[in-house]
N, C-alpha and C positions, 0 to 999 in steps of 0.2 A: 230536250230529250227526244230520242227518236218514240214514233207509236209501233206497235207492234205488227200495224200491216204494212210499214215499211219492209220492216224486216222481213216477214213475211214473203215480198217480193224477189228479192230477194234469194233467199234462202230455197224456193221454190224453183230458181233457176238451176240451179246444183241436179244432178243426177244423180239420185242414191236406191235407185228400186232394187231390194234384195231380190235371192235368186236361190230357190230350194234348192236346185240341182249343184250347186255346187259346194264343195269342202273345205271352202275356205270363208276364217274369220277374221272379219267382216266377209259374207259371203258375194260382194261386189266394192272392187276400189272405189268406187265412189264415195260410198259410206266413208270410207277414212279421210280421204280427199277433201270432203264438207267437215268433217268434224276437228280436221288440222284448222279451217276457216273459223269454226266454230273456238275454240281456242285461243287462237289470235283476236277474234272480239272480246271474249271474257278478258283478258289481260288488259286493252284498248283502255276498259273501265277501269280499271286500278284494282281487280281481282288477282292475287296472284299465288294463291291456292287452286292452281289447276292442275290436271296431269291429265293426258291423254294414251293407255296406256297401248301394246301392241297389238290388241285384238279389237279395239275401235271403241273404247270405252272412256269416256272424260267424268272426271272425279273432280268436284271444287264446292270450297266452303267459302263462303264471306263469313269472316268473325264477327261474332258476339260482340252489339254498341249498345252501352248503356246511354247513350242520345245526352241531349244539352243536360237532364237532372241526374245525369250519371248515376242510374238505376242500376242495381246490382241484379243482371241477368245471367250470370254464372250456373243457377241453379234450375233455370228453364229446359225444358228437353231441345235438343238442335230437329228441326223442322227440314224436309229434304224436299223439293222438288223435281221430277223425271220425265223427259219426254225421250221420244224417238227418232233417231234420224232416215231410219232408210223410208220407203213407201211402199206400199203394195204390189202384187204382179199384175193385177187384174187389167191395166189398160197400159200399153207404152207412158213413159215415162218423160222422155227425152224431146226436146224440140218445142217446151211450153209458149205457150204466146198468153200468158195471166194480162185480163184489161178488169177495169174495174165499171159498174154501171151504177152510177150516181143513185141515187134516191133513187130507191126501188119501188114501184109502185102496185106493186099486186098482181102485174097481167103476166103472162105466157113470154118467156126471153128464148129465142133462138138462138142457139148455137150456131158459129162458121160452120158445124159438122152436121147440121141437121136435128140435132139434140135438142132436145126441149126440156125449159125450167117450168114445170105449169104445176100453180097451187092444188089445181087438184088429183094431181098425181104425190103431190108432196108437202100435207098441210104446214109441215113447219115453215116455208118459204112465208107465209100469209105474217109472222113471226118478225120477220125481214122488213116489213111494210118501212117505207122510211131510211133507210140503211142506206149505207154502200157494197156493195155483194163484189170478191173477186171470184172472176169466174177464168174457167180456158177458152181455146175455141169447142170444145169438145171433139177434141182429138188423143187426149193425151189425161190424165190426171191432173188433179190441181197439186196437190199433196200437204194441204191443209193437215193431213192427217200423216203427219203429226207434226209440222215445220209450224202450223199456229201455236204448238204447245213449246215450242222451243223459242220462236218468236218471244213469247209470253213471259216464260221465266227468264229470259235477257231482257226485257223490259221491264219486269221489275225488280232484276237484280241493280238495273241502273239505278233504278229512280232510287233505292237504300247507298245507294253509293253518292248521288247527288243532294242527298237527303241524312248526314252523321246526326241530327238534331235528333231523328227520330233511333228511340231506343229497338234492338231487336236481339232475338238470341243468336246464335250460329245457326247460317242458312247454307244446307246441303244442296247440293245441285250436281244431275246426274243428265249426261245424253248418249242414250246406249243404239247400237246396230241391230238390228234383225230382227226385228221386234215381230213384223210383219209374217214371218217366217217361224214363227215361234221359241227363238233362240236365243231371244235377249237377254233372258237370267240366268241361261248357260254356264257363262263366265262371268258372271255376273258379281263384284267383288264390296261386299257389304261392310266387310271394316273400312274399305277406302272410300263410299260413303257416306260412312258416318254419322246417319241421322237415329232418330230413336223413332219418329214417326215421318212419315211422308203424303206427301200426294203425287199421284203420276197427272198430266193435264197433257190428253188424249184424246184429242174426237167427241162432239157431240155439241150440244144446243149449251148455250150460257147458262146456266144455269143448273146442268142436268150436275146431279153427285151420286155412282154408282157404288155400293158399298154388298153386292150382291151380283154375282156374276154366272157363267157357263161353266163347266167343267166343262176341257175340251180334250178329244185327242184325233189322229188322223191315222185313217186307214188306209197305205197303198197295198189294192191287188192287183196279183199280175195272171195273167190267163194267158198258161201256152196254146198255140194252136198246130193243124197240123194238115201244110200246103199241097194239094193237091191239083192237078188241072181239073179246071170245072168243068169239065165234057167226062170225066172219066172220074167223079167226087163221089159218087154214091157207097155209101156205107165206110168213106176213108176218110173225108175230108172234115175237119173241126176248123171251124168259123173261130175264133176267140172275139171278135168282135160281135158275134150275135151271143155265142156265150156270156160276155160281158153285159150285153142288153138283160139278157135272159136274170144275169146278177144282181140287176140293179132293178127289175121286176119282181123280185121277190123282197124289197125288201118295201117296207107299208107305203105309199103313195103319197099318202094326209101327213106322212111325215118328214115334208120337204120346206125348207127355210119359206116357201112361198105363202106355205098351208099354216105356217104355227105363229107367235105371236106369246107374248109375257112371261109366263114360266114352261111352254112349251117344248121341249125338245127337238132336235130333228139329225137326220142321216143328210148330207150335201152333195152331192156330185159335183165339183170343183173343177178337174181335169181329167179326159180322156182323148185315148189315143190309140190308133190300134193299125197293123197289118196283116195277113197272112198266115206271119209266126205266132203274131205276139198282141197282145192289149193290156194295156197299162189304165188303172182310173185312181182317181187319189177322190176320199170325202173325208169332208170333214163333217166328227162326233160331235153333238152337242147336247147338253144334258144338264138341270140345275142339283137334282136331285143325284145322292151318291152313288145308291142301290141304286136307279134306273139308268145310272149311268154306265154300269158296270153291263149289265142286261144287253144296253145297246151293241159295247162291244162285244159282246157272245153272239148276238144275234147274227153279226159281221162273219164270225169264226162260222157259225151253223151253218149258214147257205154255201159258206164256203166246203164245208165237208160233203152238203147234199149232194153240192155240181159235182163234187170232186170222185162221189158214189158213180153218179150219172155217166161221169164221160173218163173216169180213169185219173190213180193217181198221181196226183203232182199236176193235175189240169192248173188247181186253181191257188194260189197261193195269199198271204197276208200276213204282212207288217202292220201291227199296230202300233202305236207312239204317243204316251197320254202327252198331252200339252197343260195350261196351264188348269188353275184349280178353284173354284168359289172361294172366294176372300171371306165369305161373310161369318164361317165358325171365328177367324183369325180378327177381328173386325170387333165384335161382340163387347168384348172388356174395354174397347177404346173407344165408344161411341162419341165420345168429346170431337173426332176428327171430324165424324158429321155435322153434329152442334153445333160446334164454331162455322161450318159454312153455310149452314141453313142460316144459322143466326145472321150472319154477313149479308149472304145473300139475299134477304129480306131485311135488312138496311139500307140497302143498293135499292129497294122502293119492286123486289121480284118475287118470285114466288119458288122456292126451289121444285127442281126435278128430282122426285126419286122412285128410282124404277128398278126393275130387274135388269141387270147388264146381259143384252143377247151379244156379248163379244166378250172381250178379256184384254188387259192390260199387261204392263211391267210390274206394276203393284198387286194381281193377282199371286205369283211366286214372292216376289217380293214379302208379303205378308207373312207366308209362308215358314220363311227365313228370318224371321222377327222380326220385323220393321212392319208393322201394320199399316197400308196404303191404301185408300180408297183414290177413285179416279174422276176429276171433274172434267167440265165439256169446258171446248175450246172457242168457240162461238161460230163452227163451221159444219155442216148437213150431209148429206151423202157421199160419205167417205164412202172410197173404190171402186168410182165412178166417174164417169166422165163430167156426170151433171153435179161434180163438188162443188158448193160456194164455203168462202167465208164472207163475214159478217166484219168491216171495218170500226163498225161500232161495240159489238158485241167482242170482238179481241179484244178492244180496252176495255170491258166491262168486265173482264177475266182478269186482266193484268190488275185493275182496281180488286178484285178477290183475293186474290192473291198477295197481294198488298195488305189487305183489312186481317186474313190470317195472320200473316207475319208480326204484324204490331200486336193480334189479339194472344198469340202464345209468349210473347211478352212476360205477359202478366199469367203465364198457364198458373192453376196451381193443383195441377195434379186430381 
């Protein structure tokens, strides 16, 4: 049976970085292009409940095995698994050179790029000690986030397929596009499927199981300006690029992803971009709390009206656009999704992670929509970055999770 950082490998050579700016779903052919591959593996295994439909969506069940005691699993909930294919915008994508560094030993790894892995810029490395780490050269992303989570669940989708002995109910399995972009549950098509509960397996440290998340949403402003020659600017000319400074100084400082930390909040400054005419800045909202979330976006609208007082109307403009939503009201009544993996997980000889999720998943919306999702880690660390590792040992230690669920809903009994 292949391990999961085969695949891994893999899978990380494909190009699928989504791409806000554009209208089309999948918002990059790549994404389809990998997940035609992806397809053609599920089947490879003798799966053949797949579909991959037009907008880059694959849907597949493995049926329901009562195993060698021919256990009547009929009346067990179907259990779903979800990862993502495309990758982040943050770093180019394309041109990967993934090497792997044996037995990690604790000290400072240099990148071909200059980029440095140093534990104490990033205690979880120390976490590593022991391991196998893939890394880049730090040029490019690794895209651990999320190709180990897809890795993962075709790894143990195999081992149930090389494994009819062992009983299990119907195992859902979903790999959707644009997740990165916040548009994966868009189109997102819940009767095709089919589970009654799930987990998305997305980013983060082996161990970690987030069951409480960000409400997010994202604010693009746009600030016209108004071009003058600067020898002859006085009392005519509007900067929209200092207006846009001036935008983004009004709003709190201490509340920037840099400054916050656990149930903290923050406003992001993501991307900008500006000439003569025009400035464009996209942030991203982040907020656990519902009422302060709402607060943040007014806050966004307010400054917007003040500059808009200051310098004339229609200077300043804004598109809000909530994204995804705390899982944890949705979560509440099905705490069994957690129990079963802490329980697992601390069979495995670990100690689970649970924490507040400062990001957001497919199982975020997902829950949403009745499928209650929490999200576990993939066994890989600074996702959307150049300095991503995964963990070749800590992937099978996911895929063995993953596993010990499956057998343990089994036996659910509600």
């Amino acid at each position: 049976m292949k391990r999961a950082y085969e695949r891994l490998l893999d899978y990380v050579m494909w190009d699928t970085q989504s791409d806000r700016n554009t209208k089309n779903v999948p918002s990059t052919p790549g994404q389809l292009l990998f997940s035609h591959h992806l397809v053609e593996e599920v089947k490879a295994l003798g799966i053949q409940d797949v579909t991959l439909d037009a907008l880059g969506y694959i849907y597949g069940l493995l049926p329901a095995n009562g195993g060698k005691d021919h256990l009547d699993v009929t009346h067990v909930p179907t259990i779903g698994f979800l990862a993502h294919v495309d990758t982040a915008e943050a770093h180019p994508s394309v041109k990967k050179k993934p090497k792997i560094i044996h037995n990690y030993d604790g000290s400072v790894i240099t990148l071909e790029s200059g980029a440095k892995l140093d534990p104490d810029f990033d205690d979880r490395l120390l976490k590593l000690i022991g391991d196998d780490l893939i890394v880049t050269d730090g040029y490019t992303l690794l895209g651990g986030d999320d190709k180990a989570g897809i890795a993962e669940i075709m790894t143990a989708l195999e081992f149930f397929m090389e494994h009819p002995e062992i009983p299990h109910g119907n195992i859902a399995f979903s790999f959707t596009p644009d997740e990165e972009i916040g548009e994966s549950q868009t189109n997102f098509n819940v009767e095709a499927f089919r589970a009654d509960f799930a987990y998305t397996v997305d980013g983060g440290q082996f161990g970690e199981l987030d069951q409480e998340n960000f409400n997010a949403a994202s604010a693009n402003i746009t600030i016209k300006g108004i071009t003058v020659h600067a020898g002859s600017a006085k009392n005519k000319m509007r900067n929209p690029a200092v207006v846009a400074m001036e935008f983004d100084q009004m709003l709190p400082a201490w509340e920037r992803p840099e400054h916050t930390e656990g149930y903290e909040g923050y406003y992001h400054l993501e991307k900008m971009d500006a000439n003569g005419e025009v400035a464009h800045m996209h942030y991203n909202i982040r907020e656990f709390d519902t009422e302060q979330f709402q607060r943040r976006k007014e806050t966004v609208c307010r400054i917007a009206e003040m500059l808009n007082d200051r310098y004339g109307a229609g200077t300043v403009t804004v598109e809000i656009k909530n994204g995804y939503r705390n899982m944890a009201e949705k979560l509440r009544p099905h705490l069994h999704l957690i129990e079963y993996a802490k329980e697992a997980i601390a069979e495995m000889g670990y100690e689970p992670i649970v924490n507040p999720s400062r990001g957001g998943t497919d199982g975020c919306e997902l829950s949403y929509k009745g499928v209650p999702c929490p999200n576990m880690g993939t066994g890989n660390i600074a996702a959307h970055s150049v300095r991503e590792v995964a963990s070749v040992q800590k992937m099978d230690l996911c895929v063995e999770l993953i596993i010990k669920l499956i057998k343990r809903y089994a036996f659910f009994e509600g």
